[in-house]
N, C-alpha and C positions, 0 to 999 in steps of 0.2 A: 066840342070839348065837353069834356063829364065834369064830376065832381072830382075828380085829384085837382084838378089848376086851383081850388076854391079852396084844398086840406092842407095844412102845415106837411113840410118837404121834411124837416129836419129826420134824422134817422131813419130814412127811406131810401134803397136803392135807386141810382139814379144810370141810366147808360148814355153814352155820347154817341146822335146815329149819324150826326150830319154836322161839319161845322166851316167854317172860313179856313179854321187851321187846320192841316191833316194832322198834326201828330194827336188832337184832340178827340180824334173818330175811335170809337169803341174802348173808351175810359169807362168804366166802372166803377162805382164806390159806393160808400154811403155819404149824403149830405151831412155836412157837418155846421153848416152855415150860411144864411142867406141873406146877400143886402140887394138895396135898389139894385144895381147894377152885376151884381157878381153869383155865385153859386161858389164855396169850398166844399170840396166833394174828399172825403179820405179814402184813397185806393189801398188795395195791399201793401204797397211799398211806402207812399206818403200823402199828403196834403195836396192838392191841386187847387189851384182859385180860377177860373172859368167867365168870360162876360157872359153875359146871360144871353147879349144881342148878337152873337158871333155865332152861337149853338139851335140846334133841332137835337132834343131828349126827349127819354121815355124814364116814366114812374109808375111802377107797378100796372105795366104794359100802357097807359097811355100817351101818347106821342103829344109833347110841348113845346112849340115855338118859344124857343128863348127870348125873343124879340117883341112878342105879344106878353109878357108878363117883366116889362121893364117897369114896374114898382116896388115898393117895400113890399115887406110878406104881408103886416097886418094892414095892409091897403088891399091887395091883391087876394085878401081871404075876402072878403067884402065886398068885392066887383061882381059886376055881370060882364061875361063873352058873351058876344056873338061865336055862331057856329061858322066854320068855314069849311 
């Protein structure tokens, strides 16, 4: 993992490549919001709220484990990954 997991999401294109739910695969938006647990993403049509731990996404092409970034954003700007 690079430096997007480490940059604020908010007003950043985010896509859905992988997730638990199908109807959530290849959602599109920009981030409008992000808690411990959730991601709101505004699509064209509306708002979506997203677990964070249910999804695999890409920000400004790099690919993020939902599941490895279960903290708040200003904990999670702050951390070190490991690479996998």
């Amino acid at each position: 993992m690079t430096g997007m997991i480490n940059l604020p999401w908010l007003s950043r294109n985010l896509e859905v490549i992988d997730s638990t739910d199908p109807t959530l695969i290849g959602v599109t938006g920009v981030v409008m919001d992000e808690t411990k647990r959730t991601i709101i993403v505004q699509t064209s049509d509306n708002e979506i709220t997203m677990a964070k731990d249910t999804i695999r996404f890409t920000i400004e092409a790099e690919e993020i484990n939902g599941s490895a970034v279960g903290q708040r954003p200003e904990e999670r700007i702050g951390k070190r990954y490991r690479r996998s």
